[in-house]
N, C-alpha and C positions, 0 to 999 in steps of 0.2 A: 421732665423739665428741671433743668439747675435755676437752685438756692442765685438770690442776690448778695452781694457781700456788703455791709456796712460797718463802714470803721468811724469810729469817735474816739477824737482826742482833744488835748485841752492841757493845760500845765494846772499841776498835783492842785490841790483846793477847790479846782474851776467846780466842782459838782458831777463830772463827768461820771463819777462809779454808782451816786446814788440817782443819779439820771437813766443809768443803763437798768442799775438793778429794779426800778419802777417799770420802765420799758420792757422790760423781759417780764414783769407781772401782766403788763396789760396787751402782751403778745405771745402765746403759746407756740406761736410757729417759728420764734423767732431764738433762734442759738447762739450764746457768749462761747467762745472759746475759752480757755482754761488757757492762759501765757504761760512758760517759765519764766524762774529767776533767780538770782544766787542771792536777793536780800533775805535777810532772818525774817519770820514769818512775825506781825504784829499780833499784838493779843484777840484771842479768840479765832484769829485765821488758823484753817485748818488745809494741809498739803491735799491739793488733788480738786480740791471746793474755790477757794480765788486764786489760787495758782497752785503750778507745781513747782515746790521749792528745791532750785538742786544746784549742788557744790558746783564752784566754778571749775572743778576740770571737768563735771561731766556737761554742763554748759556749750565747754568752749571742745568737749570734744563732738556733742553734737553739732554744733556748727561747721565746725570743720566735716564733719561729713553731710552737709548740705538738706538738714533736717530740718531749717528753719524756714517761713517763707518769709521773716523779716528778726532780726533782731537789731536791740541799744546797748549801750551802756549810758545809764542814765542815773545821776546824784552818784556814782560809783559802783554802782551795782547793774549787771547784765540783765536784759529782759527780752525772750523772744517767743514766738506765733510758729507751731510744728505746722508745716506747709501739709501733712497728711491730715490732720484735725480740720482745716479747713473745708480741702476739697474733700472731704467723707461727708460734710455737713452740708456742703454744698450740691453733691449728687445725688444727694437722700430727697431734692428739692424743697429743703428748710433754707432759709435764708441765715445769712451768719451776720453778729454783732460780733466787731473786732473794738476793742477797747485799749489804745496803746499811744504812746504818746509821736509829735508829729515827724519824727525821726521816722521809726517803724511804720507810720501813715505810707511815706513818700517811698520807702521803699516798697512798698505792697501797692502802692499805685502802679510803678514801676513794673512790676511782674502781672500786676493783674489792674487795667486801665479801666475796665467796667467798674470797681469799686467807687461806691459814694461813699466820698469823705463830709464829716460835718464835724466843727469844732466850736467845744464849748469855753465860751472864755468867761471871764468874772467881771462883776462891774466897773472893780476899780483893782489897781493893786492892792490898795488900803486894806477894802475888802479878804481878797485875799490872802494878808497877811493876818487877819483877823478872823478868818476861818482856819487856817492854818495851825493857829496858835491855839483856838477853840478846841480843836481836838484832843491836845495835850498829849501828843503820843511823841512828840518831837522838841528837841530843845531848842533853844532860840538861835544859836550859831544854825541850825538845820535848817528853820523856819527860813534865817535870810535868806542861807544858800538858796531855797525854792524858789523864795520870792524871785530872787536873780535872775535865777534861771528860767520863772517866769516871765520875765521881760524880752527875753531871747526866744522864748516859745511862742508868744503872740505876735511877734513877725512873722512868723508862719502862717495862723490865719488864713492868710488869705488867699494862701496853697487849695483849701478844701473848698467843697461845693456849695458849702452853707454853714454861717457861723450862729452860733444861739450866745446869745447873753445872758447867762445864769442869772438875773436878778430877782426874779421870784421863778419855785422851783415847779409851783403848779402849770405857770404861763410857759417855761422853757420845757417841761415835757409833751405839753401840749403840741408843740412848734415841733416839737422833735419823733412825735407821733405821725404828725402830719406831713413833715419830710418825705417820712420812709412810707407812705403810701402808694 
């Protein structure tokens, strides 16, 4: 029997990674893919563990040979899902957690219309811009651009099957346990 596929996205701060990484605690059966991407790797990420980090010619020469089952370019930097990664996880009859934002959602709907999408949004931009900046891994010119381009991301929304509003993080995993039931 084939894996389920569930993709979650959300623009950068929504919560969405520390949403997946509890989710995949409280689900053994349940598999994150491993993206690429050509951004420099943040402190303490490790290549191979939250992505695999790799130069944009070999990026874009995997794409060109048709490796990807979705990729972005997103804040300027390329991000994509090896279409082999998924379907190996998915024949193994483990369900797969796809984590990408809603660009890469829409095209993975597109090739594969069984996937459930669900997207986590924040409660307010404010918020947002104050998670954001919480982190301190990013400067304020970056912080904007996200924010931005979080406003352009949450029109989207309403693309997926089901949106969670990250406002508290115990009550939105909850919701997002009980989704994928």
């Amino acid at each position: 029997m084939s894996g389920r596929l569930f993709i979650v996205s959300g623009p950068s701060g929504a919560g969405k990674s520390s949403l997946c990484a509890a989710l995949l605690k409280s689900r053994p059966d349940l598999q994150l893919t491993i993206s690429c991407t050509t951004r420099k790797p943040r402190p303490g990420e490790v290549d191979g563990r939250e992505y695999h980090f790799l130069s944009e010619e070999s990026f874009i020469s995997q794409c060109e040979a048709g490796a990807f089952l979705e990729w972005a370019n997103v804040h300027g930097n390329m991000y994509g899902t090896r279409q082999s990664d998924v379907e190996s996880i998915m024949q193994s009859g483990s369900d797969v957690l796809l984590e990408i934002d809603w660009q890469g959602a829409a095209q993975v709907a597109a090739k594969m219309p069984a996937a459930i999408r669900l997207f986590i949004l924040p409660p307010s931009l404010q918020e947002l811009r104050n998670r954001l900046t919480g982190r301190g891994q990013d400067d304020m010119e970056v912080v904007e651009r996200r924010v931005a381009a979080a406003e352009a991301e949450i029109a989207h929304a309403g693309e997926a099957h089901y949106q969670i509003v990250n406002d508290n993080f115990d009550d939105s995993l909850r919701r997002l346990q009980a989704l994928m039931q």
